[in-house]
Every structure is written in C-alpha cells, then in structure tokens.
C-alpha positions as CSV (number, residue, x, y, z in Angstrom):
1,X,5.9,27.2,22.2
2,X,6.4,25.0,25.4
3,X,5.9,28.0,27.9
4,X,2.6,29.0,26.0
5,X,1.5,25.8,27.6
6,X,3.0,26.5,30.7
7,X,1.6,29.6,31.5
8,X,-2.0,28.5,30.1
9,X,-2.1,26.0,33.1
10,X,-1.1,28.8,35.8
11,X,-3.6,31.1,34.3
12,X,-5.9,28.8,34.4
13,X,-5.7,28.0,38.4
14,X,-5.6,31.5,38.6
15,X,-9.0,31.8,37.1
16,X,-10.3,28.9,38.1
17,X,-13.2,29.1,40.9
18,X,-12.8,30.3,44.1
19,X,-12.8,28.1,46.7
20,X,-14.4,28.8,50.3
21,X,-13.5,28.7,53.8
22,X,-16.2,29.2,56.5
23,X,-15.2,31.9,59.3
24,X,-17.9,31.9,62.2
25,X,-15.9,33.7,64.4
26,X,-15.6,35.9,61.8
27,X,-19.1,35.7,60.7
28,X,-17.9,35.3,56.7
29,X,-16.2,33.3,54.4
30,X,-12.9,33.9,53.3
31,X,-12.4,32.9,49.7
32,X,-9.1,31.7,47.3
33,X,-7.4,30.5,44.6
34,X,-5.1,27.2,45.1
35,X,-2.3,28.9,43.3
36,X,0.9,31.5,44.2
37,X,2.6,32.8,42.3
38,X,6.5,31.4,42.5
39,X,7.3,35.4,43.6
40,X,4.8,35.0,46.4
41,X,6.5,31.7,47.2
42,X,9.8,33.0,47.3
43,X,8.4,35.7,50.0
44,X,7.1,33.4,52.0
45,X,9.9,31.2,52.2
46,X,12.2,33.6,52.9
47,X,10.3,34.6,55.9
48,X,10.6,31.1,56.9
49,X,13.7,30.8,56.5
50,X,14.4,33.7,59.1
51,X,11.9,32.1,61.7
52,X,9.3,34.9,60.9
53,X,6.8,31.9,60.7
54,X,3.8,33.9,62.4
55,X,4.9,36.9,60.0
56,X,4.7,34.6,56.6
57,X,0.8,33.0,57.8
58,X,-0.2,36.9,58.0
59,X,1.5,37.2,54.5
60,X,-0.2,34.3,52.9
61,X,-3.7,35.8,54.3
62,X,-3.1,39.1,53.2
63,X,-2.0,37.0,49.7
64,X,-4.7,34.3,49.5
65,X,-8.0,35.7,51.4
66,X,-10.6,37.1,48.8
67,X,-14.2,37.9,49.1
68,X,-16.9,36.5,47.2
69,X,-16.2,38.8,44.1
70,X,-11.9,37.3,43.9
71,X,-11.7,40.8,45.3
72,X,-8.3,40.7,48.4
73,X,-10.1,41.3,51.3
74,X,-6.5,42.4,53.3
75,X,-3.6,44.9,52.3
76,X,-0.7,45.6,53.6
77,X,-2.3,48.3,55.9
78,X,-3.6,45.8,57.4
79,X,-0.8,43.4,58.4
80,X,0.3,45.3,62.2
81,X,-3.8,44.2,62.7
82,X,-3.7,40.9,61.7
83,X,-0.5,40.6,63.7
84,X,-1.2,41.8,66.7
85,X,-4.6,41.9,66.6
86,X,-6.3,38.6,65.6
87,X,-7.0,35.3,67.0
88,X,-3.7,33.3,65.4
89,X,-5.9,29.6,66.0
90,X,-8.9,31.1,63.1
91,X,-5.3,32.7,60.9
92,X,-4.0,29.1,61.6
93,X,-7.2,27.2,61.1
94,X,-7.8,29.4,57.6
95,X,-4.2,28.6,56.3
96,X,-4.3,24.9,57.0
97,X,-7.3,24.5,55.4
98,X,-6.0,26.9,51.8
99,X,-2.9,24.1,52.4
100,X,-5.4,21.0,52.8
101,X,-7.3,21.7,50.0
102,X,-4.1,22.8,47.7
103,X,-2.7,19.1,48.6
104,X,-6.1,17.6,47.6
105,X,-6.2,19.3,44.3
106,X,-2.4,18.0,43.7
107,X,-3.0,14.9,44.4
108,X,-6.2,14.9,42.2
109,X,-4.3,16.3,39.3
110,X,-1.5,13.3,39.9
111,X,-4.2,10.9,39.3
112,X,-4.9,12.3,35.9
C-alpha cells in the first residue's frame, strides 16, 4: 500500500541520526531530529497564529531538544523556566539553526 511507503519515509527521519547544535553558554549540545510530527506542527502553528510566537519557540525546544542518547532533554515542567527564565537570543539562536539545517536537508532531498 501507498501509505506503507509514506510512513516508512517519516519513520525513517525519525530514526535517522541526530543532528547537533553547539550551546556554550550552555556548556552542551543540544541534539534533534529534522522531523515533526504534522500534530506537533499543528501546535505550533496555532500558537502562531494567536501571536504566542515566543510561547511556540519554547514549544518547539521542549519538542526538538534531545541529548546525546535521542533522550528530550525538556518537559512540560519545564516550560514557565524556559519562559521566563532563559536567554531568548541562545532559544532563538538553537531554533534557527534546527530550521537552517531542516531547509538544507529539503533542499538536498529536492536534488535527488
């Protein structure tokens, strides 16, 4: 079946390896997956959409940001933190670089 097919290639991003952001204010590396899933999407969009913008790039931290293991290294506990009580340039430096590299792998797999 078609969506066999279709789900293969999503599974497959999700397994695929981890790539790495460097954090030195952080003294770590924050690690991801390129890929959301469309229910993650829809949350984020929605938040968006209500000009919750700083809200959604907590969201997509607590979503995206793994450890070295694919293990989340945020939860929901922590978003009022990561809100109120991080540096938003290193939040905004992390998710522009998830989003840099997720266009360069699009436009990679285009090519093919």
């Amino acid at each position: 079946m078609f969506i066999d097919k279709v789900t293969k290639h999503y599974e497959d991003a999700i397994v695929g390896a981890l790539q790495e952001i460097e954090v030195p204010e952080w003294e770590a590396s924050v690690f991801y997956r390129p890929s959301l899933t469309l229910r993650q999407q829809q949350k984020l969009i929605n938040l968006q959409r209500d000009n919750k913008e700083t809200e959604a790039l907590v969201e997509m931290l607590i979503m995206r940001a793994l450890d070295v293991d694919g293990e989340p290294l945020f939860g929901a506990v922590n978003k009022r933190s990561l809100m109120q009580r991080a540096d938003t340039r290193v939040i905004h430096r992390i998710i522009d670089a998830m989003n840099s590299a997720d266009d360069i792998n699009l436009e990679i797999a285009e090519k093919k």
